[in-house]
Backbone as CSV, one residue per row, in Angstrom:
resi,resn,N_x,N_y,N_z,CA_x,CA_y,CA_z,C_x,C_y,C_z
1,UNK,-133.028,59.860,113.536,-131.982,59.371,112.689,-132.280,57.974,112.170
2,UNK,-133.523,57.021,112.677,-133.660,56.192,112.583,-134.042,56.385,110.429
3,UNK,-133.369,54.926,110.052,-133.338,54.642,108.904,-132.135,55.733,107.803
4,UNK,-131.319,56.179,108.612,-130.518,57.096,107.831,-129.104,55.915,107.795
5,UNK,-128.749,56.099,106.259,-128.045,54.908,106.623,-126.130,55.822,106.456
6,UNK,-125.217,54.924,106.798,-123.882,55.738,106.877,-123.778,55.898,105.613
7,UNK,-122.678,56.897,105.016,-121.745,56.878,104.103,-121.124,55.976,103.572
8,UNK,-121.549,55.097,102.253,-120.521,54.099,101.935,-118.848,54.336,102.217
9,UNK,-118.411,53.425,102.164,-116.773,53.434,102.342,-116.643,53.033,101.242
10,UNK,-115.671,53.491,100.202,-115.382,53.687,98.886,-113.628,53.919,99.280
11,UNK,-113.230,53.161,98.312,-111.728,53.502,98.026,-111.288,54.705,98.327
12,UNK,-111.663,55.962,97.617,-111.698,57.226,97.765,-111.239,57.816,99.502
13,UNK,-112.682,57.281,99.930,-112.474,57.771,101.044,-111.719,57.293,101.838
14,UNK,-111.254,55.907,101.852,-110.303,54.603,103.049,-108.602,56.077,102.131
15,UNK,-108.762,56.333,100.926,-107.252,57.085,100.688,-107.290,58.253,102.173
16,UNK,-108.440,58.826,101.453,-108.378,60.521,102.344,-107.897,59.857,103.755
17,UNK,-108.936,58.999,104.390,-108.976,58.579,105.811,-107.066,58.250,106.015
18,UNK,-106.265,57.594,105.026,-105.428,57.194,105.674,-104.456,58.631,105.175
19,UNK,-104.378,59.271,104.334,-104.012,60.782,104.039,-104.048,61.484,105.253
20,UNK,-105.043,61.890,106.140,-105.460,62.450,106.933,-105.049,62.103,108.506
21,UNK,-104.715,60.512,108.207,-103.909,59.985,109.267,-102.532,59.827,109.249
22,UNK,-101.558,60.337,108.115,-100.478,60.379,107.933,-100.003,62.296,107.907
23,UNK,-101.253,62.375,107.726,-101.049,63.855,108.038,-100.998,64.216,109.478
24,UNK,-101.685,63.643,110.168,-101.875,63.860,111.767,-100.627,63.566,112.386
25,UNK,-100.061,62.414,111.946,-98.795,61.588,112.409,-97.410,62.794,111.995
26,UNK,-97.500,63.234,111.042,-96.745,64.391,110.505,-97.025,65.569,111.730
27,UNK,-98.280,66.254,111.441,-98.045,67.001,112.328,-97.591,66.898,113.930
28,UNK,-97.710,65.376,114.548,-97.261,65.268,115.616,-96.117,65.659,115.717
29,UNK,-95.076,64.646,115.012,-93.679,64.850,114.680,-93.488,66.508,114.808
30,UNK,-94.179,67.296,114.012,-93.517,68.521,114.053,-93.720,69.187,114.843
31,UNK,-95.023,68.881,116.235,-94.682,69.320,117.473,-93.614,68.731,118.262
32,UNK,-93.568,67.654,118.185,-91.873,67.112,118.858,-90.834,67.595,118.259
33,UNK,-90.890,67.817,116.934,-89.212,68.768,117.154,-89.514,70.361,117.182
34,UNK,-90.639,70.935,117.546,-90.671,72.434,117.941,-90.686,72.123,119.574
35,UNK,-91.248,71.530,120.203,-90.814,71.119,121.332,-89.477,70.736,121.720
36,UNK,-88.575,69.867,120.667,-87.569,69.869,121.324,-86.367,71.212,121.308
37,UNK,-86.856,71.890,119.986,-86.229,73.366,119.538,-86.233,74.035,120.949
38,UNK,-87.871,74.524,120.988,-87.736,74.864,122.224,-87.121,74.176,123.492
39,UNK,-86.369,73.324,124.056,-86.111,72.947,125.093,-84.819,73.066,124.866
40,UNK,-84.187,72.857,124.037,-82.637,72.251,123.730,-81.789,73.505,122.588
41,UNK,-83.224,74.152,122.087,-82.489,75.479,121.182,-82.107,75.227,119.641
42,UNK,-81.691,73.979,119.009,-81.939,73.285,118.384,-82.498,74.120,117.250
43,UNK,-82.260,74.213,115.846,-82.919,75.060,114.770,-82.355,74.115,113.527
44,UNK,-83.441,74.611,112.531,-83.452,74.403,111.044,-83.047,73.059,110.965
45,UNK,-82.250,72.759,109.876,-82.038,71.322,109.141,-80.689,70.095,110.367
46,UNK,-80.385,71.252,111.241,-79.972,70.319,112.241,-80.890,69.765,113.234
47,UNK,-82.006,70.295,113.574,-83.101,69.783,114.291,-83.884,68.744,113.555
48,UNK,-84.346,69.172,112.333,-85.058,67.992,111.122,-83.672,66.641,111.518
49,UNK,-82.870,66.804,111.209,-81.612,65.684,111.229,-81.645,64.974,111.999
50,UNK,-81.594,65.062,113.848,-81.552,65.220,114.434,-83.038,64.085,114.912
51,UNK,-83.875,64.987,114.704,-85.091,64.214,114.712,-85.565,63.454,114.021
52,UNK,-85.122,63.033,113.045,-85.813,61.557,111.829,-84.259,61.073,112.150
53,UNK,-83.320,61.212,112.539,-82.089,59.848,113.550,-82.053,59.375,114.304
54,UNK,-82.468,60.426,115.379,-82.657,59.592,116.514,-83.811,59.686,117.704
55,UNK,-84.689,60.496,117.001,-85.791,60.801,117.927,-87.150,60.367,117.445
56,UNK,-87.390,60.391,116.005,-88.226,59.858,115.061,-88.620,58.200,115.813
57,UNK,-90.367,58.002,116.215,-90.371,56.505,116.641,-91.441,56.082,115.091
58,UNK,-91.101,54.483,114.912,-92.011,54.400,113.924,-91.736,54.719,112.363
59,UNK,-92.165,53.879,111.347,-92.221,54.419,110.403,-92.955,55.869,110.018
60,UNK,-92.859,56.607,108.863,-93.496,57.626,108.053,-93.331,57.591,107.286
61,UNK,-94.078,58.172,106.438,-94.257,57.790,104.547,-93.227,59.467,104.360
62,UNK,-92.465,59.446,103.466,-91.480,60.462,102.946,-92.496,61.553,102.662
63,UNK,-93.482,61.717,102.538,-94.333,63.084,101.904,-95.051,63.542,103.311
64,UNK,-95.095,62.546,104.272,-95.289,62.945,105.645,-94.184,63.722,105.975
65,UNK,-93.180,62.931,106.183,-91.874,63.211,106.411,-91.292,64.447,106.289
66,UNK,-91.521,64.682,104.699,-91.307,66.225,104.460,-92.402,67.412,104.984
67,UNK,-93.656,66.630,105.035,-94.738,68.006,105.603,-94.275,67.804,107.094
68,UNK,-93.778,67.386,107.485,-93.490,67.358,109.238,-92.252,68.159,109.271
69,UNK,-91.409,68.184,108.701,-90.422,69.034,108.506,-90.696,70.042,108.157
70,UNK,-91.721,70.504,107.009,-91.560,71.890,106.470,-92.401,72.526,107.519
71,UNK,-93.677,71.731,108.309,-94.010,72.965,109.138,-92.984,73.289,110.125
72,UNK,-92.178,72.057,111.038,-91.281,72.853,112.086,-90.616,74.025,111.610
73,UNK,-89.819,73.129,110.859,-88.719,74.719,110.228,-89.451,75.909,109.894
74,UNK,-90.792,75.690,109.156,-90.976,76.796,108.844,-91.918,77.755,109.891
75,UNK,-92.396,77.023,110.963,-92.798,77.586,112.353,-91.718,78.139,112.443
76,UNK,-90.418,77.691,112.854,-89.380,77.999,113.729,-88.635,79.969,112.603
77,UNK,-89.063,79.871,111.174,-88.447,80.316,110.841,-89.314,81.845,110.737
78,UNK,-90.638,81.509,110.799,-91.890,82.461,111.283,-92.107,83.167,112.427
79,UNK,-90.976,82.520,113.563,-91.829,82.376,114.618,-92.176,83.590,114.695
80,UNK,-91.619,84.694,114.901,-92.037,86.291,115.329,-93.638,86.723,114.529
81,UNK,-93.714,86.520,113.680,-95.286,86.787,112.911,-96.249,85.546,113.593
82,UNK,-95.956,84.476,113.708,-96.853,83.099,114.553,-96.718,83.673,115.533
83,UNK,-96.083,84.499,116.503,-96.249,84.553,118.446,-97.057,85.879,118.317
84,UNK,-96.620,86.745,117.228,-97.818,88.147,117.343,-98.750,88.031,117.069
85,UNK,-99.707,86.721,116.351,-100.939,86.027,115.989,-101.553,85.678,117.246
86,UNK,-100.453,84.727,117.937,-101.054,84.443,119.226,-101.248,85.416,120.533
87,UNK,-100.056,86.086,120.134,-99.956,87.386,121.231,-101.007,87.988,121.640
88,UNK,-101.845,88.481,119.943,-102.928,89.332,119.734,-104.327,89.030,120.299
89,UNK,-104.101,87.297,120.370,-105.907,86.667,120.962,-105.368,86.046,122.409
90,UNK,-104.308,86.210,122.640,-104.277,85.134,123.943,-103.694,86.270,124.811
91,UNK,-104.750,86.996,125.304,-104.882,88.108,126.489,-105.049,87.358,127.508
92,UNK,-104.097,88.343,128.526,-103.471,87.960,129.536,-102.595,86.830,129.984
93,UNK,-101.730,86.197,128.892,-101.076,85.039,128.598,-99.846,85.443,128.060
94,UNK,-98.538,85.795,128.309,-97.308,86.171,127.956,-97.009,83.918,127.268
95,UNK,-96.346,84.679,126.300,-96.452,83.171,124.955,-95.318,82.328,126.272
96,UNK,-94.126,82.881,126.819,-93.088,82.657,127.281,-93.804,81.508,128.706
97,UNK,-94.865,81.813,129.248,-95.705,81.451,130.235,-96.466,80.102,129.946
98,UNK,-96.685,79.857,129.007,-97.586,78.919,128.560,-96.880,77.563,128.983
99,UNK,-97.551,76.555,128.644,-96.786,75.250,128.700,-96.241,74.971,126.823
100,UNK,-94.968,74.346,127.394,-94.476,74.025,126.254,-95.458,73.271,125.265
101,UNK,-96.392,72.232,125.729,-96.752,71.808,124.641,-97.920,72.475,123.847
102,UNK,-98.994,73.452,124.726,-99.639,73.808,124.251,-99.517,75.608,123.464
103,UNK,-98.040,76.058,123.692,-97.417,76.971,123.154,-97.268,76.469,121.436
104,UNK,-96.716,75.081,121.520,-96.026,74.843,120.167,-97.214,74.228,119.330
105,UNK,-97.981,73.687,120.224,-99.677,73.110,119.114,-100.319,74.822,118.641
106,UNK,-100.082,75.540,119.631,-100.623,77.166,118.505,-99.718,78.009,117.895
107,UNK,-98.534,77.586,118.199,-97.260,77.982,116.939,-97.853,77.011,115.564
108,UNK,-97.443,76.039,115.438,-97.820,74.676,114.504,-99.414,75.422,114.016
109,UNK,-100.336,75.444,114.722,-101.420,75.605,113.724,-101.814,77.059,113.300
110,UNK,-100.951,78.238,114.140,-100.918,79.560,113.371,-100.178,79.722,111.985
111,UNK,-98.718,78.508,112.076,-97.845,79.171,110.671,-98.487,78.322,109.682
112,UNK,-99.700,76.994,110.298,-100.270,76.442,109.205,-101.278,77.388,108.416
113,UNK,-102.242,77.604,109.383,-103.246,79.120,108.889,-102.475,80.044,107.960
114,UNK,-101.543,80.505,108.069,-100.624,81.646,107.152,-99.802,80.938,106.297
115,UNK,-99.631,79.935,106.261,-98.220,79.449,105.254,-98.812,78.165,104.208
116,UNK,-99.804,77.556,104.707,-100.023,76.160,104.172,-101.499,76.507,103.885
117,UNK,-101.712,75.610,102.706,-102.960,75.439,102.261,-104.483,74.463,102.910
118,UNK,-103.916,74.171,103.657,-104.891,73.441,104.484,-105.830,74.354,105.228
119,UNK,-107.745,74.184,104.918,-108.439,74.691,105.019,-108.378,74.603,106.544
120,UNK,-108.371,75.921,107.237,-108.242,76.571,108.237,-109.276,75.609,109.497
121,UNK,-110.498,75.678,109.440,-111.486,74.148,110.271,-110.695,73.128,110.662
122,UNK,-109.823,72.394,109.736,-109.397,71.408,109.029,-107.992,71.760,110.069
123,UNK,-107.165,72.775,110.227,-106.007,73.304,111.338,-106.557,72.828,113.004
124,UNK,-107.381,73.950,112.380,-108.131,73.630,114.060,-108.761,72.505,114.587
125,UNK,-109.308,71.450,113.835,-109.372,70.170,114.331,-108.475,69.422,114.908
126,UNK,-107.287,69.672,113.767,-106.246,68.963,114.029,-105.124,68.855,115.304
127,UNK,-105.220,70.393,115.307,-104.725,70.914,116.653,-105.347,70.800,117.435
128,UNK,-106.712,70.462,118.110,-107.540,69.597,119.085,-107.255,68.577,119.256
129,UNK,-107.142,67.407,118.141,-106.756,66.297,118.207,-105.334,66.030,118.711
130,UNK,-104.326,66.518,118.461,-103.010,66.314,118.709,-102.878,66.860,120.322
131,UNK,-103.664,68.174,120.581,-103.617,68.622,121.944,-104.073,67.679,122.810
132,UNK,-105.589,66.926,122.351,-106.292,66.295,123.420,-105.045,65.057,123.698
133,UNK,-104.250,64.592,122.885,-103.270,63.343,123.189,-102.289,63.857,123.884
134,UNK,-101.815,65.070,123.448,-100.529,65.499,124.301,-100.242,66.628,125.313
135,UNK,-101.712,67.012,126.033,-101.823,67.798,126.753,-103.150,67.806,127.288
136,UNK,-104.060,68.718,127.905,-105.151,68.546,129.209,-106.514,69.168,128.571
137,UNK,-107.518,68.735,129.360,-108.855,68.955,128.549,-108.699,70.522,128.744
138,UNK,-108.397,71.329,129.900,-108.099,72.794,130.004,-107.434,73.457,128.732
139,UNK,-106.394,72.898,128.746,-105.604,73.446,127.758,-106.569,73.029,126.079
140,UNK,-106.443,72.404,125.766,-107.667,72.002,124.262,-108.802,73.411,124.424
141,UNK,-109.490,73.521,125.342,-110.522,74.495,125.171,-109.239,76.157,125.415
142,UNK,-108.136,75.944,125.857,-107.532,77.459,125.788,-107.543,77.522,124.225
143,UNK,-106.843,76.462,123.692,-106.283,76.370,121.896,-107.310,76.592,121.410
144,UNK,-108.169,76.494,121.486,-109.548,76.324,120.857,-110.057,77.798,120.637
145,UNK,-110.196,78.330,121.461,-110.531,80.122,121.976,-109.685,80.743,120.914
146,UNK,-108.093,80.588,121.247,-107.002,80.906,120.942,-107.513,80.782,118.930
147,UNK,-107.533,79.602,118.571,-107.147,79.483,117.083,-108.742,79.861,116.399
148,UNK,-109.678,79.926,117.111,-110.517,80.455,117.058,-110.296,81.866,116.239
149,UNK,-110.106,82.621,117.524,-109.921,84.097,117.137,-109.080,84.374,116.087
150,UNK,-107.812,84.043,116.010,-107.152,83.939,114.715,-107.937,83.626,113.478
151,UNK,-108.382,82.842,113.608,-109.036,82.418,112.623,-110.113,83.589,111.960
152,UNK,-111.156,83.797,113.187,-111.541,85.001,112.410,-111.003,85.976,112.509
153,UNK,-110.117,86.790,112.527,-108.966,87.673,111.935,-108.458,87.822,110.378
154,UNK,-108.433,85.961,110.595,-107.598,85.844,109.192,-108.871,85.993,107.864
155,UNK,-110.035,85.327,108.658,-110.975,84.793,107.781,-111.271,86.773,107.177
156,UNK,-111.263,87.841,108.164,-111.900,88.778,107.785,-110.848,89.721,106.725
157,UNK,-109.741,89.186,107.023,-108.351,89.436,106.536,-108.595,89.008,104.717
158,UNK,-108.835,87.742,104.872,-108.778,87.072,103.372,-109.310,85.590,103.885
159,UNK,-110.899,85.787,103.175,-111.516,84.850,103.214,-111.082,83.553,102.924
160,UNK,-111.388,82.040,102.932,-111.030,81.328,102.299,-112.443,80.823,101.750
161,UNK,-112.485,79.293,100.667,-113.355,79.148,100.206,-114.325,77.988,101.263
162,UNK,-115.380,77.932,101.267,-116.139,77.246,101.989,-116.139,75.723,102.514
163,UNK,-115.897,75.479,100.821,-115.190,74.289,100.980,-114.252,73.964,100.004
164,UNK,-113.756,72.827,100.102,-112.603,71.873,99.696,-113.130,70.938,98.815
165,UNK,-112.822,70.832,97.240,-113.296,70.328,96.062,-112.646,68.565,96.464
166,UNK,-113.338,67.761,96.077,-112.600,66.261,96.039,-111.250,66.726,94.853
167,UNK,-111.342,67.321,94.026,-110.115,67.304,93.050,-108.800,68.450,93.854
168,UNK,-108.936,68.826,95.175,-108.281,69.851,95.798,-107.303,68.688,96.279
169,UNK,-108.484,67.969,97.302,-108.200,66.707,98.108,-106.560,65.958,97.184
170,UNK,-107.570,65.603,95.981,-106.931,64.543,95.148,-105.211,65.607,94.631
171,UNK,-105.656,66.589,94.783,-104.412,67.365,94.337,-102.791,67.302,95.587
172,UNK,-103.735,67.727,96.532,-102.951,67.422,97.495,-102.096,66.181,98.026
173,UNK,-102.848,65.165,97.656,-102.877,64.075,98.090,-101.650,63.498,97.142
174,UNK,-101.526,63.391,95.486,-100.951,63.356,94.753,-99.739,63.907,94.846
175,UNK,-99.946,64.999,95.671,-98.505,65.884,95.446,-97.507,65.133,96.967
176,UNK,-98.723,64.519,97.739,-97.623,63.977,98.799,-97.209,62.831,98.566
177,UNK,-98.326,61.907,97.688,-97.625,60.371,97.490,-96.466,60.353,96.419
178,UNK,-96.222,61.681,95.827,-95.205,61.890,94.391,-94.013,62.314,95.453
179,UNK,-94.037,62.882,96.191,-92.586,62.737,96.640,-91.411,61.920,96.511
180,UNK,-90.244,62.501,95.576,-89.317,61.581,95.292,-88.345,61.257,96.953
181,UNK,-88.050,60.120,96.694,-87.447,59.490,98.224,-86.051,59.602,98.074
């Protein structure tokens, strides 16, 4: 590797980098209120409420805000098609058995795989990352297996594209900083 030099840092990329970190921060949030759904029972726009009043720590940018919301609710509103995803690869594991947190990090990144446009790799990272902070190196390699297999299911189901265009990026990205407040 000697003489290979890094990737400039370019405007461009310091956006994605902090995109990508407001995205992460989002998806946390929306394991804390599928976590708290699950504990307390808690559903739809009274749980969102609920959680950016008085459970929400920290600022979030409003286009976070709303992607942290639309996956809970829309986990919560999936759930029966998200638990037969997981049902199907996580043999010998009744969903009901699991630990809460690592139940709701493969709820969260199954209804992302099926519902949201975010390149599927790009799920499964994410859901590593959020697992390795809020749950055990065991559990990260179960999720891992777990979103794995889904994944190729889905991939054989309906491919996606290889990769992700910078103008996809920039599309996305646009559509979260345009959020009216």
């Amino acid at each position: 590797m000697a003489g290979k030099m890094p990737a400039p840092i370019t405007y461009h990329s310091l956006l994605i980098t902090d995109f990508m970190g407001s995205r992460r921060k989002a998806r946390e949030c929306a394991l804390q209120m599928l976590f708290a759904a699950d504990v307390a029972g808690t559903r739809g726009d009274e749980l969102a409420r609920t959680f950016w009043s008085e459970l929400a720590d920290g600022e979030i940018e409003p286009g976070a805000q709303e992607f942290a919301t639309r996956l809970a609710i829309g986990t919560l509103a999936n759930l029966e098609e998200v638990d037969e995803r997981i049902r199907s690869r996580a043999e010998h594991w009744r969903i009901t058995r699991m630990a809460l947190v690592d139940r709701n990090v493969l709820r969260l990144a199954v209804y992302e795989f099926l519902k949201e446009p975010t390149p599927r790799t790009v799920t499964i990272n994410e859901a590593l990352e959020i697992a390795r902070r809020f749950s055990t190196y065991e559990a990260t390699q179960f999720i891992n297996g777990i979103l794995d297999a889904i994944k190729r299911d889905l991939d054989q189901e309906k491919p996606e594209p290889d990769t992700v265009t910078s103008e996809e990026i920039e599309s996305v990205e646009s559509a979260e900083h345009n959020q009216p407040e």
